[in-house]
N, C-alpha and C positions, 0 to 999 in steps of 0.2 A: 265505239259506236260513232260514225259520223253524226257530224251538225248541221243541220239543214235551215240555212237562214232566207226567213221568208219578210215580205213587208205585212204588215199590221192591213191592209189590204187585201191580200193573199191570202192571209190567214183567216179571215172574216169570209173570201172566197169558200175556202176547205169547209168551214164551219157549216157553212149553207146550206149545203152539199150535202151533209149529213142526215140520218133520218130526226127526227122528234125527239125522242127518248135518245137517243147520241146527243144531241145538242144537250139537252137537259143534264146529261153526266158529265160534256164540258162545265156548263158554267155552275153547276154544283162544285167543282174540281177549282173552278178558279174560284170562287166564295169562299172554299177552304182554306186556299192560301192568302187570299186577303184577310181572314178573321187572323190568321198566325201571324200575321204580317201587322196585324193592329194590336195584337195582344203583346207581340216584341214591342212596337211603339210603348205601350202604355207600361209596360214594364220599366224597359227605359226611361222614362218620363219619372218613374216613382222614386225610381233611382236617384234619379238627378236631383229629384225634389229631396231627397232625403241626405245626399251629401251637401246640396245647397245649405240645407237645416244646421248639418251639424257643423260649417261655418260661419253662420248665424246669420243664413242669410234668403231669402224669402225668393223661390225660384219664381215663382205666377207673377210676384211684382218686379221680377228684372227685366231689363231689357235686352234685343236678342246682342248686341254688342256685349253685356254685359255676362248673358250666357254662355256667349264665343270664348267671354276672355275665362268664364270658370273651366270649362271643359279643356282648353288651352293649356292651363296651369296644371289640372289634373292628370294632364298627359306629359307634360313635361316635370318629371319627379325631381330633377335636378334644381328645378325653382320650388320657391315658396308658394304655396299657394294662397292665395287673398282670404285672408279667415278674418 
């Protein structure tokens, strides 16, 4: 299927354009995927908190350097990571 790439502009054009109840199923449709899109976040986030933990180390009072460098470590298996 081709890709039809429009500007953020354009696309608010199209929107417009549409009837009432059309509009209405767009931004129902884009709600959806922002709720999925916050639920992966918060997911993620528990995640974090929970390995953070089991290095004994408190994710909400780190710093984001300090988060950089956990996430860092956990990706690279070849190092140790900061416990």
């Amino acid at each position: 299927m081709p890709t039809l790439t429009l500007t953020e502009e354009q696309l608010v054009q199209l929107i417009d354009q549409l009837p009432a109840d059309r509009k209405r199923d767009v931004l129902l449709r884009l709600a959806q995927g922002a709720e999925v899109r916050e639920e992966n976040l918060n997911y993620g986030e528990e995640q974090m908190r929970r390995l953070a933990k089991e290095r004994g180390l408190r994710w909400d009072a780190m710093s984001d350097e300090q988060r950089i460098q956990l996430v860092d470590d956990l990706i690279h298996e070849d190092r140790a990571c900061g416990r």
